[in-house]
N, CA and C atoms as a LAMMPS dump frame, in Angstrom:
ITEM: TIMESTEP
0
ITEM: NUMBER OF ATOMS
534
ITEM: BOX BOUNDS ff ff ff
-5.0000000000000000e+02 5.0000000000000000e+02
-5.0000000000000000e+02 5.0000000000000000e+02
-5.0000000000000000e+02 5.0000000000000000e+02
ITEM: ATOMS id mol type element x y z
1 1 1 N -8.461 -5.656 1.245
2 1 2 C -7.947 -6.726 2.072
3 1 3 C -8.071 -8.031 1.289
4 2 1 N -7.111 -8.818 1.33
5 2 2 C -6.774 -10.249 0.645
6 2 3 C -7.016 -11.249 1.019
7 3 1 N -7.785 -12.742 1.073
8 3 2 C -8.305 -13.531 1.79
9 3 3 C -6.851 -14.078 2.019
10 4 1 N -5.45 -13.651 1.994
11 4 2 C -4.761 -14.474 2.121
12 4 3 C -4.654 -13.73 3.833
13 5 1 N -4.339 -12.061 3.741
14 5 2 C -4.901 -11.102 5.005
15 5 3 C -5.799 -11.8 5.862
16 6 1 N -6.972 -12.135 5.523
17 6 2 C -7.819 -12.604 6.107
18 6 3 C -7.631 -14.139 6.885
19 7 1 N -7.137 -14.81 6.244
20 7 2 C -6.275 -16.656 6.968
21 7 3 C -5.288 -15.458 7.711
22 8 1 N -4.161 -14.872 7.819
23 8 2 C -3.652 -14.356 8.601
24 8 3 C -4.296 -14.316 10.056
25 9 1 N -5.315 -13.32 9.872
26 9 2 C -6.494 -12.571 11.18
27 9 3 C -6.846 -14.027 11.911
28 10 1 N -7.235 -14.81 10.839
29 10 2 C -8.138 -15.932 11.5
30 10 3 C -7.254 -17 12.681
31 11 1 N -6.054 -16.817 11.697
32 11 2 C -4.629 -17.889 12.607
33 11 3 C -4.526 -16.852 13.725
34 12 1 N -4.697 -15.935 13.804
35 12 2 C -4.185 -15.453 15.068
36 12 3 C -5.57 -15.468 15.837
37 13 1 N -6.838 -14.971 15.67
38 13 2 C -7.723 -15.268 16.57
39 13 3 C -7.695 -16.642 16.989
40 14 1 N -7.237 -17.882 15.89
41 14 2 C -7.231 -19.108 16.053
42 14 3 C -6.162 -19.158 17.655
43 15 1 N -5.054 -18.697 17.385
44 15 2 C -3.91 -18.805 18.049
45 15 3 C -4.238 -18.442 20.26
46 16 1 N -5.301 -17.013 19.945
47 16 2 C -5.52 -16.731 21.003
48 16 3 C -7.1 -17.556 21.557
49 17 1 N -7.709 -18.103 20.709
50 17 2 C -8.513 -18.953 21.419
51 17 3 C -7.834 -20.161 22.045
52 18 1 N -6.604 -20.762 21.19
53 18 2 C -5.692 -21.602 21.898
54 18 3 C -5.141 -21.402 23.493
55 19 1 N -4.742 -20.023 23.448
56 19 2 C -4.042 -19.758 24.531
57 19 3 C -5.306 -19.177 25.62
58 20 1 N -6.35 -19.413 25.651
59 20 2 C -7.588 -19.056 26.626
60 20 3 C -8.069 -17.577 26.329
61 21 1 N -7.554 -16.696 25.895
62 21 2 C -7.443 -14.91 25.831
63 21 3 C -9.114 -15.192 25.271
64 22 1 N -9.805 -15.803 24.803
65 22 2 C -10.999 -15.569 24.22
66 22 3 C -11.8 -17.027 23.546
67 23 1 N -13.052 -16.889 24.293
68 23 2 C -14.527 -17.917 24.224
69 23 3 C -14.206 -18.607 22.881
70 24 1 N -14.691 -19.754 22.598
71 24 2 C -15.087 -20.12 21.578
72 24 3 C -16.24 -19.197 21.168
73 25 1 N -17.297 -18.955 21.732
74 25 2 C -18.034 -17.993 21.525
75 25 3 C -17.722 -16.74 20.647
76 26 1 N -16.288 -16.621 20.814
77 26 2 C -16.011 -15.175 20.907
78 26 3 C -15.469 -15.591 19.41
79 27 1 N -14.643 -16.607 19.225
80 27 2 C -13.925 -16.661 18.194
81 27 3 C -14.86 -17.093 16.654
82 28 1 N -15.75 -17.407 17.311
83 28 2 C -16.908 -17.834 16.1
84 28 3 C -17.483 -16.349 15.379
85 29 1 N -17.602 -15.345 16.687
86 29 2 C -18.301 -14.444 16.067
87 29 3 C -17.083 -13.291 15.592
88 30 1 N -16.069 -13.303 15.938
89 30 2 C -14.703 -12.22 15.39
90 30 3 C -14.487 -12.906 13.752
91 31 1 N -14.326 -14.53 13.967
92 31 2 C -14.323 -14.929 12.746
93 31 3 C -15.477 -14.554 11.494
94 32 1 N -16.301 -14.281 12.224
95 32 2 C -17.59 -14 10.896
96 32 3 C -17.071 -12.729 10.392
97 33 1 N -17.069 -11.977 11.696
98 33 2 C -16.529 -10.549 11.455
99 33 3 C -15.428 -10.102 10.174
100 34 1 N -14.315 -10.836 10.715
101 34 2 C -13.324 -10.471 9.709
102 34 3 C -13.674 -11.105 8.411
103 35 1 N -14.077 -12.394 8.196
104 35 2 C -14.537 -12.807 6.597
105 35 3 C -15.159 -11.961 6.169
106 36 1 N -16.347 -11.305 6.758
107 36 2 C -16.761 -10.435 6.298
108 36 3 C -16.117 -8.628 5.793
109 37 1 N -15.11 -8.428 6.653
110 37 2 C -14.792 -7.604 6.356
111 37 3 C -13.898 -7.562 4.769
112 38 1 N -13.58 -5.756 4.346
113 38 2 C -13.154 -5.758 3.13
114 38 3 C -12.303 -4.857 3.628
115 39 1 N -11.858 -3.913 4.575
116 39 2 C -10.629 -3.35 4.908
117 39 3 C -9.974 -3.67 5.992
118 40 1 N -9.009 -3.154 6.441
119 40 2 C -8.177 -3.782 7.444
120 40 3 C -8.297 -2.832 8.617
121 41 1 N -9.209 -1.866 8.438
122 41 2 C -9.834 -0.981 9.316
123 41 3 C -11.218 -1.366 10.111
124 42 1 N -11.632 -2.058 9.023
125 42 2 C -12.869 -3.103 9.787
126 42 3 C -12.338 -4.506 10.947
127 43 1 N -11.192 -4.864 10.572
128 43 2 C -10.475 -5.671 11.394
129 43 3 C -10.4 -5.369 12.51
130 44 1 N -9.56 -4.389 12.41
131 44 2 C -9.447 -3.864 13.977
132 44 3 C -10.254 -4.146 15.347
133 45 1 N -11.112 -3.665 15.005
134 45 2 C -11.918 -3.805 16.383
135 45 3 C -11.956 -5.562 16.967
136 46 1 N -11.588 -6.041 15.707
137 46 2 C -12.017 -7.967 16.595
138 46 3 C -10.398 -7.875 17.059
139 47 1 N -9.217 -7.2 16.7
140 47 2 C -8.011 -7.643 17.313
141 47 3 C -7.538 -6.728 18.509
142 48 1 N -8.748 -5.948 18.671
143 48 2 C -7.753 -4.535 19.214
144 48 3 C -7.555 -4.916 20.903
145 49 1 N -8.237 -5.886 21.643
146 49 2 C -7.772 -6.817 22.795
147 49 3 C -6.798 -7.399 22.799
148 50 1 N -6.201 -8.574 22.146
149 50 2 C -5.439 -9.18 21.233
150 50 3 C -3.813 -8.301 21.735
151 51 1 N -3.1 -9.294 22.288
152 51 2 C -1.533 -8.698 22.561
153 51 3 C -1.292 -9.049 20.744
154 52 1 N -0.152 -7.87 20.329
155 52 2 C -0.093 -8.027 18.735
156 52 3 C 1.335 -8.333 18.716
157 53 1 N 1.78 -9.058 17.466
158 53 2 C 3.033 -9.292 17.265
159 53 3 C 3.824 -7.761 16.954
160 54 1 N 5.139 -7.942 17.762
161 54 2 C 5.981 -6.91 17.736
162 54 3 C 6.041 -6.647 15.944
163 55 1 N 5.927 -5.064 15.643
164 55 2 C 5.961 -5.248 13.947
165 55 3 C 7.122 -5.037 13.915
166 56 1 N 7.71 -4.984 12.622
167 56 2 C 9.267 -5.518 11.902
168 56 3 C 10.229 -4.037 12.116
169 57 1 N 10.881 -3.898 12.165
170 57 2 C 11.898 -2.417 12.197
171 57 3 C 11.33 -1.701 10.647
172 58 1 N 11.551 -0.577 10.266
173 58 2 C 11.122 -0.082 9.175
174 58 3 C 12.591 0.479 8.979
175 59 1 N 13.078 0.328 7.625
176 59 2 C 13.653 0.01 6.776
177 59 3 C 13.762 1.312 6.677
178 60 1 N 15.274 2.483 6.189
179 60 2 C 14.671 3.709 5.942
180 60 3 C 14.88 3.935 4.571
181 61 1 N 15.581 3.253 3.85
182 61 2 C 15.644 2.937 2.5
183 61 3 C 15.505 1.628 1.989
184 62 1 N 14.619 1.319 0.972
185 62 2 C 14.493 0.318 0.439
186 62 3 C 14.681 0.385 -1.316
187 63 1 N 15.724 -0.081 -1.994
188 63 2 C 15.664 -0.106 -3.488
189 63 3 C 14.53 -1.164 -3.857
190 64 1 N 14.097 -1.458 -5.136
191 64 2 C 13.206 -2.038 -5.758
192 64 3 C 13.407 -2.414 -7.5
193 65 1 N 13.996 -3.799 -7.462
194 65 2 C 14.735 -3.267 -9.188
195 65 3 C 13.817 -4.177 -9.661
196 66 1 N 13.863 -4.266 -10.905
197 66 2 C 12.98 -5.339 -11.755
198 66 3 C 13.327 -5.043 -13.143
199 67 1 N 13.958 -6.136 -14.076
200 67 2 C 14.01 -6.038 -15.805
201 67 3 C 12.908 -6.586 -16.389
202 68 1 N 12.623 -6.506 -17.184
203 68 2 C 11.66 -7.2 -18.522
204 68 3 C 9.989 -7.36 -17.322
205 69 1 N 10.008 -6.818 -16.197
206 69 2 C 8.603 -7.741 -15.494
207 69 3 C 8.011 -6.825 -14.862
208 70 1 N 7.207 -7.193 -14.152
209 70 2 C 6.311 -6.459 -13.414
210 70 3 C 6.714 -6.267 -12.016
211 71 1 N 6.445 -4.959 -11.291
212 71 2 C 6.827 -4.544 -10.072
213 71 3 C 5.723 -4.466 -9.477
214 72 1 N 5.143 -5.181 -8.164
215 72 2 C 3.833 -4.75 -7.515
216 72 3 C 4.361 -5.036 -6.308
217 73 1 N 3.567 -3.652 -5.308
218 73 2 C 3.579 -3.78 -3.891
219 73 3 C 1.824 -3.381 -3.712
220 74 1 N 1.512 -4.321 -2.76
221 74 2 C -0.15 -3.933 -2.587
222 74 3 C -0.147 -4.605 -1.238
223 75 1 N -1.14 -3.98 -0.772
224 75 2 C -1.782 -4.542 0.671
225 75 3 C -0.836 -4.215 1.661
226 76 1 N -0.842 -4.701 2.737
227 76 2 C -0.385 -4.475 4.182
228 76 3 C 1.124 -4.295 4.334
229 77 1 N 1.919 -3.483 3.27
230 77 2 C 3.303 -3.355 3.109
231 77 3 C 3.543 -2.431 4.035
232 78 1 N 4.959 -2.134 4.642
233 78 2 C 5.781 -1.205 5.311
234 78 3 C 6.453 -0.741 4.409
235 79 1 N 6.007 0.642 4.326
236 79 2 C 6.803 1.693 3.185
237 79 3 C 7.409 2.256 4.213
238 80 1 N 9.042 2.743 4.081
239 80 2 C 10.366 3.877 4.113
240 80 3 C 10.097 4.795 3.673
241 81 1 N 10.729 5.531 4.499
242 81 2 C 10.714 6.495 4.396
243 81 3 C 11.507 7.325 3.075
244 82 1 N 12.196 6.498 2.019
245 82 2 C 12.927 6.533 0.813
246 82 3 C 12.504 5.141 0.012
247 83 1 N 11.945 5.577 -1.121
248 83 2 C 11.838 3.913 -2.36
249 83 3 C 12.898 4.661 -3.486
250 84 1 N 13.57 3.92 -4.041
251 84 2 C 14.318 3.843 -5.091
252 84 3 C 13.883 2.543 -5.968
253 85 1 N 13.163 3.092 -7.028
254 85 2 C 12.27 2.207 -7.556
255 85 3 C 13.164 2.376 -9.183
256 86 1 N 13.815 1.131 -10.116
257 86 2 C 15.025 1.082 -10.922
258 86 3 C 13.931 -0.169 -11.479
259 87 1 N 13.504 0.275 -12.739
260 87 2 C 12.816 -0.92 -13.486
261 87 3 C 13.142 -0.172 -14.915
262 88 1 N 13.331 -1.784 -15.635
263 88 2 C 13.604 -1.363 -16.948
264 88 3 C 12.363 -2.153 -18.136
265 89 1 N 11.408 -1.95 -18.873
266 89 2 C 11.257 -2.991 -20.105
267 89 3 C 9.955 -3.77 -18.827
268 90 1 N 9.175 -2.919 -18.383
269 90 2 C 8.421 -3.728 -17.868
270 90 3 C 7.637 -2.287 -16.711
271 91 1 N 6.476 -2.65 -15.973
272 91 2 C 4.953 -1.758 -15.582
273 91 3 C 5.607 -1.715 -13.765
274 92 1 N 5.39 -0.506 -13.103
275 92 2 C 5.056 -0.31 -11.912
276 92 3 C 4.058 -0.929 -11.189
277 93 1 N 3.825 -1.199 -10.42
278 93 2 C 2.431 -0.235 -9.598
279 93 3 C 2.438 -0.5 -7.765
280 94 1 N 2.869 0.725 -7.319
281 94 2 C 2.992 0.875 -6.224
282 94 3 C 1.762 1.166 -5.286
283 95 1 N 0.891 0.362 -4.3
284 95 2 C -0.067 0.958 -3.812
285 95 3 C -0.127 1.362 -2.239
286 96 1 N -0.152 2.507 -2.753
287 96 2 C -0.07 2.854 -0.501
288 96 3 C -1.743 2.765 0.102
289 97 1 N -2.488 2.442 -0.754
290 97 2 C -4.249 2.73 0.095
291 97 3 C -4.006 2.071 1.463
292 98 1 N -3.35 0.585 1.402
293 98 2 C -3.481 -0.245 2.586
294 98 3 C -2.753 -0.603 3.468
295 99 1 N -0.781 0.166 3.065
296 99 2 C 0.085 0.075 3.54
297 99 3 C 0.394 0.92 4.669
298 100 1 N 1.288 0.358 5.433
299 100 2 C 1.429 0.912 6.718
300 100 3 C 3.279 2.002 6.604
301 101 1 N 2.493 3.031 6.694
302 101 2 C 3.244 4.303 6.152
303 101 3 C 3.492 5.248 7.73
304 102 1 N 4.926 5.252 8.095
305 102 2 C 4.988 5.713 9.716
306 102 3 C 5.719 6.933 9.142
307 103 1 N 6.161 7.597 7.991
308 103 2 C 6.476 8.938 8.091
309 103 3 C 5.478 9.945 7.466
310 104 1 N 5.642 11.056 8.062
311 104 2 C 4.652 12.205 7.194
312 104 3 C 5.453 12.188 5.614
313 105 1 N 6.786 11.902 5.321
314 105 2 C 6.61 12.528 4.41
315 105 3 C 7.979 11.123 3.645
316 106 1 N 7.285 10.886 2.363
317 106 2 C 7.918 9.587 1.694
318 106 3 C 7.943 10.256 -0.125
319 107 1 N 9.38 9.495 0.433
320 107 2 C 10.895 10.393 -1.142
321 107 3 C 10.695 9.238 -1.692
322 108 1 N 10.205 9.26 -3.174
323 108 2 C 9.803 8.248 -4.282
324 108 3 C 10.924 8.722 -5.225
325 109 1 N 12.303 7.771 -5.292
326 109 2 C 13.018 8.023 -6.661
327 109 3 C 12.746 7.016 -7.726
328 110 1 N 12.642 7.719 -8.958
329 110 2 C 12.253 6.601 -10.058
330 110 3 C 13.414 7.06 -11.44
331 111 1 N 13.594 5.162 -11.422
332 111 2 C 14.662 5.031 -12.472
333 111 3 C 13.978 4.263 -13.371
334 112 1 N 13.004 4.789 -14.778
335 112 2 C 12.386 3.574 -15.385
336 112 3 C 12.07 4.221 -16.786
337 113 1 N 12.284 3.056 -17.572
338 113 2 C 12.818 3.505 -18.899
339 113 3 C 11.615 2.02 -19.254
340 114 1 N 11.216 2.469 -20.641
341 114 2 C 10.023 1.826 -21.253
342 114 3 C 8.837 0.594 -20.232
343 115 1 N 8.227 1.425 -19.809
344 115 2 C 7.119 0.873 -19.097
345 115 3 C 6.321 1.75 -18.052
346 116 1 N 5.294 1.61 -17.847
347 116 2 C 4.255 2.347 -17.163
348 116 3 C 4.209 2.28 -15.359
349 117 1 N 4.579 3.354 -14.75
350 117 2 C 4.383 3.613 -13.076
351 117 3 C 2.888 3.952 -13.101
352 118 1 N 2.174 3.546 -11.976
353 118 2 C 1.378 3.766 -11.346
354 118 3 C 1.381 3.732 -9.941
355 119 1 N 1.085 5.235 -9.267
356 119 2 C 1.536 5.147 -7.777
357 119 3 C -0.341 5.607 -6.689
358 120 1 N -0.77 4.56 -6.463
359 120 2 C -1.784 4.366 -5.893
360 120 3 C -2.159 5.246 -4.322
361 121 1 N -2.087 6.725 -4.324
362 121 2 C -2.037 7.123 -2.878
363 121 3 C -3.422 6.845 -2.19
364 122 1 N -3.026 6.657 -0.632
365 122 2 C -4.078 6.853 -0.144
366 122 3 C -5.062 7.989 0.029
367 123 1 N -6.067 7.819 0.573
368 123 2 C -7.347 8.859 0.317
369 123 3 C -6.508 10.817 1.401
370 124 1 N -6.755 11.625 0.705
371 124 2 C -6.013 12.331 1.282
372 124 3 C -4.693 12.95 1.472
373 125 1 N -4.383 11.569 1.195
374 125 2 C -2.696 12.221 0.639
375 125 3 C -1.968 13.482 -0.378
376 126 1 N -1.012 14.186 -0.31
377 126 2 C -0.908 15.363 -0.979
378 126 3 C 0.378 14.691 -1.998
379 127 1 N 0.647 15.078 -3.106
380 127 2 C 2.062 14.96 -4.058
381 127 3 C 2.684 15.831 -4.526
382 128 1 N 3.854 15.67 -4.522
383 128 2 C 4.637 16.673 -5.127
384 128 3 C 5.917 16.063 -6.789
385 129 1 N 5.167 16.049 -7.613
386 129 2 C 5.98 15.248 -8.684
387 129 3 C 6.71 16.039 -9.919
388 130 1 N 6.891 17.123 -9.364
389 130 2 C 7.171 18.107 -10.297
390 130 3 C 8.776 18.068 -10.679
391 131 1 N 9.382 17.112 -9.899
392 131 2 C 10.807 16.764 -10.334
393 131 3 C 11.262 15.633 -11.097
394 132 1 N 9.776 15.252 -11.323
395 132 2 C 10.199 14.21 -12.391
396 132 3 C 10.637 14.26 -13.965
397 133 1 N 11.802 13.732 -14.376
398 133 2 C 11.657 14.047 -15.633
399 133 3 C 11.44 13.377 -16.538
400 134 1 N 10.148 13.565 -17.64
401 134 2 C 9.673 12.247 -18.362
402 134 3 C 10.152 12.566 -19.976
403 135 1 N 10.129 11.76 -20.868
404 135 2 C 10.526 11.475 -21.993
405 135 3 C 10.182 10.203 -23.007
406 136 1 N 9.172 10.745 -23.934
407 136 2 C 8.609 10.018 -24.509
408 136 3 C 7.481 9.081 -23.953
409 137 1 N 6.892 10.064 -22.637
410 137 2 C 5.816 9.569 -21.982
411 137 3 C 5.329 10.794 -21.267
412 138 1 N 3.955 10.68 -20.209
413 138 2 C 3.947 12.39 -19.619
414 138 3 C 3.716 11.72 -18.544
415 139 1 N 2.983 13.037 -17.238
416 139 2 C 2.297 12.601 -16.03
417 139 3 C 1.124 13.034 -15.996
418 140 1 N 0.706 12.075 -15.118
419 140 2 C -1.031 12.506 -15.237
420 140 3 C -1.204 11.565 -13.992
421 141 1 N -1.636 13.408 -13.038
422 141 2 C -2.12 12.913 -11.732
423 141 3 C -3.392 13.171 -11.389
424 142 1 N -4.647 11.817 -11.257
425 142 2 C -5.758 11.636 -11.315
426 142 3 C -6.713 11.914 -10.54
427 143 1 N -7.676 13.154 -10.546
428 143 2 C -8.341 12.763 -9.263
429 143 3 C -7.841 14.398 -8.712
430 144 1 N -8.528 14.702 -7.417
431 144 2 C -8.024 15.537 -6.752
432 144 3 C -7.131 15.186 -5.786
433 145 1 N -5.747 14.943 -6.03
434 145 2 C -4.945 14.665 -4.991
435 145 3 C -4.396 15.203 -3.776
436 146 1 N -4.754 15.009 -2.55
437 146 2 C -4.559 15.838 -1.776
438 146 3 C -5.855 16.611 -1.303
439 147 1 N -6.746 16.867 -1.524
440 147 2 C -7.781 17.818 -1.121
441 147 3 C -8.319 18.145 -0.232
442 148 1 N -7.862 16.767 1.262
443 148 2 C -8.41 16.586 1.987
444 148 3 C -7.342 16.755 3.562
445 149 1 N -6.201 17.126 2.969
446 149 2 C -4.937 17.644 3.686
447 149 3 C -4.865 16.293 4.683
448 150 1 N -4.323 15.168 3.709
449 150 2 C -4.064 14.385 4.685
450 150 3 C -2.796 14.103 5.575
451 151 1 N -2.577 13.181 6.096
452 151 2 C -1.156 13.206 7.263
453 151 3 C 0.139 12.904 6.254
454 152 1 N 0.037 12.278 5.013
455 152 2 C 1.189 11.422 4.12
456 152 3 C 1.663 12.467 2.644
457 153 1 N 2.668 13.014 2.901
458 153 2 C 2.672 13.693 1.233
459 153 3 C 4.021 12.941 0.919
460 154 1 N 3.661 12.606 -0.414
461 154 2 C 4.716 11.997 -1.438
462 154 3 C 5.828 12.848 -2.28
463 155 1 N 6.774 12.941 -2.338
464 155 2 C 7.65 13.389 -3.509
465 155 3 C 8.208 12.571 -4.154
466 156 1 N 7.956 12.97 -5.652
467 156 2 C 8.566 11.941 -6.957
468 156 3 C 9.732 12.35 -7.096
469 157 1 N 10.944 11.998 -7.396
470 157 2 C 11.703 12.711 -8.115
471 157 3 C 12.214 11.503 -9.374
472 158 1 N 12.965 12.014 -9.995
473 158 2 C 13.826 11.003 -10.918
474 158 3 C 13.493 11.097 -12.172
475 159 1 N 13.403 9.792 -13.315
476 159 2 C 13.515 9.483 -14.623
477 159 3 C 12.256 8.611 -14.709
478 160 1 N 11.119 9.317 -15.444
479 160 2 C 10.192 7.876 -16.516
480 160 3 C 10.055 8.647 -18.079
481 161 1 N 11.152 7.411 -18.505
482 161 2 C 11.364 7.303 -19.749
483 161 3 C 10.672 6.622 -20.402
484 162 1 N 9.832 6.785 -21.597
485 162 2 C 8.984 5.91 -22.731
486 162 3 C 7.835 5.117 -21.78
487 163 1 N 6.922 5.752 -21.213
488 163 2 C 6.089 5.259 -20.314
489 163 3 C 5.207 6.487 -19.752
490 164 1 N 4.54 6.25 -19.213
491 164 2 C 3.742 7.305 -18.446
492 164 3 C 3.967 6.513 -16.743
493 165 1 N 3.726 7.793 -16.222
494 165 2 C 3.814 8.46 -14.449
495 165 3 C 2.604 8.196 -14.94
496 166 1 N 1.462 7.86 -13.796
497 166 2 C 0.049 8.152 -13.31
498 166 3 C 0.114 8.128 -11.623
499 167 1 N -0.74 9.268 -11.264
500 167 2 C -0.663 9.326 -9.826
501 167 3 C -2.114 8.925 -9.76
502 168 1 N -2.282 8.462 -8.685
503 168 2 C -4.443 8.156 -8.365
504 168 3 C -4.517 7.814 -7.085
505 169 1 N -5.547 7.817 -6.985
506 169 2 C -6.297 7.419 -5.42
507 169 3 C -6.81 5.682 -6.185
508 170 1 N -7.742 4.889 -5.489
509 170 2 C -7.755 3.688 -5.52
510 170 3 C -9.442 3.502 -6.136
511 171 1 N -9.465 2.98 -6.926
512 171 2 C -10.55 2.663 -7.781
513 171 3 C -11.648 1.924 -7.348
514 172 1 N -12.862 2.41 -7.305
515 172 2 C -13.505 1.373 -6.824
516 172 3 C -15.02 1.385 -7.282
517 173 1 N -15.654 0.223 -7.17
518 173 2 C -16.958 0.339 -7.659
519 173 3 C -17.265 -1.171 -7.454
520 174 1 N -18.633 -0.764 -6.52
521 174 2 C -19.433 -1.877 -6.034
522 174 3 C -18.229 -2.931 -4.593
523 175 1 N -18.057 -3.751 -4.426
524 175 2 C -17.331 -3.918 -3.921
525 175 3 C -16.09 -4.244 -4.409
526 176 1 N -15.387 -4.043 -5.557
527 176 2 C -13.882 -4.294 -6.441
528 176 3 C -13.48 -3.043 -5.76
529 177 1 N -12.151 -3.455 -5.62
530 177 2 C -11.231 -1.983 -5.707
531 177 3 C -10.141 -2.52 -6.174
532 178 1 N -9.271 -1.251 -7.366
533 178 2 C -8.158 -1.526 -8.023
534 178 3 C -7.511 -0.615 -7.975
């Protein structure tokens, strides 16, 4: 979770102490709460009273292009149920640990020619990347993926050219996670 996540949480507890829904009392101690927190699972409980903003329609395809640069999705994203991910001359890195993922099952096409994917699953998640075809790079999926038969399985399909595929779960040590 991102302290930018975190000013989010706070404007809205801010918002409903405005509108009476909850004590100053209340908002002093939800606020400690969430600063303190480091996932968005620890959140919960200070919002789960809290009427929530209607969330956004989900998208059932989304492309993703990028030349010469860097591609990053992290934190509290809405992944489709289809990514078409088209990068040329420049690094991936897609992370689902924290994203809000409403199908069992999410179609990863990749179009990427000299530069490095990294696709960050959450804990549990299963993959299927065996349709990828690489060239002048390999895959290497990290970790026991899947082991834990979770609700989300991924399929890769497509092109990583002059780069490496890496599949992983989310890195962590002490309180960093990457």
């Amino acid at each position: 979770m991102s302290d930018a996540d975190r000013e989010r949480v706070v404007r809205q507890l801010n918002a409903a102490v405005g509108e009476g829904r909850i004590t100053l009392a209340e908002f002093e101690e939800r606020v400690a709460g969430v600063l303190a927190s480091r996932t968005f699972g620890e959140v919960e409980p200070f919002l789960a009273d809290l009427p929530q903003p209607p969330a956004p329609p989900v998208r059932d395809v989304i492309e993703l292009k990028s030349m010469a640069s860097t591609l990053n999705r992290s934190g509290a994203w809405t992944v489709p149920r289809r990514l078409v991910v088209r990068n040329s001359a420049g690094s991936v890195k897609l992370d689902f640990t924290d994203a809000v993922i409403t199908y069992p099952v999410v179609e990863i096409h990749l179009d990427v020619l000299a530069g490095t994917t990294v696709l960050v699953l959450p804990l549990g998640a299963t993959v299927d990347a065996g349709e990828v075809h690489t060239m002048a790079g390999s895959l290497k999926i990290r970790q026991q993926i899947g082991e834990h038969g979770g609700d989300v399985h991924f399929v890769v399909t497509g092109r990583q050219r002059m780069g490496d595929l890496v599949v992983r779960h989310q890195y962590r040590f002490w309180h960093w996670r990457w």
